[in-house]
C-alpha positions, 0 to 999 in steps of 0.5 A, spaced: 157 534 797 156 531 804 162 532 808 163 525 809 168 525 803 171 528 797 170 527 789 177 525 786 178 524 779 170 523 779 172 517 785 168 517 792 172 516 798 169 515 804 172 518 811 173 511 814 176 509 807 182 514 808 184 511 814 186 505 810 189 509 804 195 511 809 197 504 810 197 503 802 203 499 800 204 504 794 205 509 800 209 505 804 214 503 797 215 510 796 217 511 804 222 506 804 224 508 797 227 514 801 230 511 808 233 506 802 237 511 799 238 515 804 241 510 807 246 508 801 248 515 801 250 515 808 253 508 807 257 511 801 259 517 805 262 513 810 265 509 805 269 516 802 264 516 796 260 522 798 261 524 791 258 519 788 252 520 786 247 515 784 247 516 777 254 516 777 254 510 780 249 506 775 255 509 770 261 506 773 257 499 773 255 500 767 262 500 764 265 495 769 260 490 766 261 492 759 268 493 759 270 488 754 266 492 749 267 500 746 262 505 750 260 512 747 256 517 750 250 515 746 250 508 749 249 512 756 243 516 753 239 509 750 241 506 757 238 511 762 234 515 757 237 521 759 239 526 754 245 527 751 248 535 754 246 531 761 251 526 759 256 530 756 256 534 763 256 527 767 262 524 764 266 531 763 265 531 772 266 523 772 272 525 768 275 530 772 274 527 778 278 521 775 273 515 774 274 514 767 277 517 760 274 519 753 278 518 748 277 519 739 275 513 737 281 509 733 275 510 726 271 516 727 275 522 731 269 525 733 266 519 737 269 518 743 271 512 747 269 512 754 273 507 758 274 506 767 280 508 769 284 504 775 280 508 780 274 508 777 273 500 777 276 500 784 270 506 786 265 502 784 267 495 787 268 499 794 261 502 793 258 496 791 261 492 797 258 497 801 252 497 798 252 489 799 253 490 806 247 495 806 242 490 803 244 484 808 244 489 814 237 491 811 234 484 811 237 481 817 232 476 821 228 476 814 226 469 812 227 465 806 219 465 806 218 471 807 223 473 801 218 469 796 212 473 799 214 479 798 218 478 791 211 475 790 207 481 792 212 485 788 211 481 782 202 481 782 204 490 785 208 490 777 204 486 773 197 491 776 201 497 774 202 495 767 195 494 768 193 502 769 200 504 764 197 498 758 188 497 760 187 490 756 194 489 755 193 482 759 
């Protein structure tokens, strides 16, 4: 092989070709990715909720907007797709940090209810007012326009990823 490229997954990239790879908008996701949650954990320490991790905070919005129904353990292993033990250990430290409750279920004792405490609801709407913030500050000077492109982008980007996951599934 010339030096003027390498073999990659039986692909041929030229030298001047790379240039362009580092700018690939995948590339670029996956940095703003990390400046975007970085940024939310900052924001959330500030805030005093240095505890609260992401998945932490996906469970609190997950009981707050299904309170008016019962929530067991296994709905969180569904939802997430995470498994039971992990779920077991998350909501044992959520509940000793006082973000919720697990209590029997009034019909099989070996289920248990999981439900937001005061603090928890109260947790969750601090870190989502603060999290809204973000995302304003984030977005300042961005056009309704420039919103629709780049939804737009986002879009076609999803649909051609669906595309490698699934080949001739259009």
């Amino acid at each position: 092989m010339s030096g003027t490229g390498r073999a990659d997954a039986g692909l041929l990239i030229r030298r001047e070709e790379t240039v362009e790879l580092e700018r690939a908008l995948c590339f670029e996701f996956k940095k703003m990715h990390h400046i975007i949650i970085r940024a939310i954990h900052e924001r959330l320490a500030a805030c005093g909720f240095d505890e609260v991790t992401v998945l932490h905070g996906h469970i609190l919005g997950y009981l707050y907007h299904n309170s008016d129904r019962d929530i067991y353990p296994r709905d969180l292993v569904k939802e997430y797709e995470i498994g039971k033990s992990s779920v077991t250990n998350v909501l044992q430290l959520m509940e000793e940090k006082g973000y919720l409750t697990r209590m029997p279920d009034e019909r099989d004792g070996r289920l248990k209810k999981i439900r937001l405490t005061k603090k928890g609801e109260e947790t969750h709407l601090q870190t989502i007012a603060a999290i809204n913030q973000l995302h304003k500050d984030m977005e300042y000077g961005i056009t309704k326009e420039e919103r629709e492109v780049f939804f737009g982008i986002l879009d076609k980007m999803r649909k051609n990823a669906a595309k490698q996951r699934h080949p001739g599934s259009e």
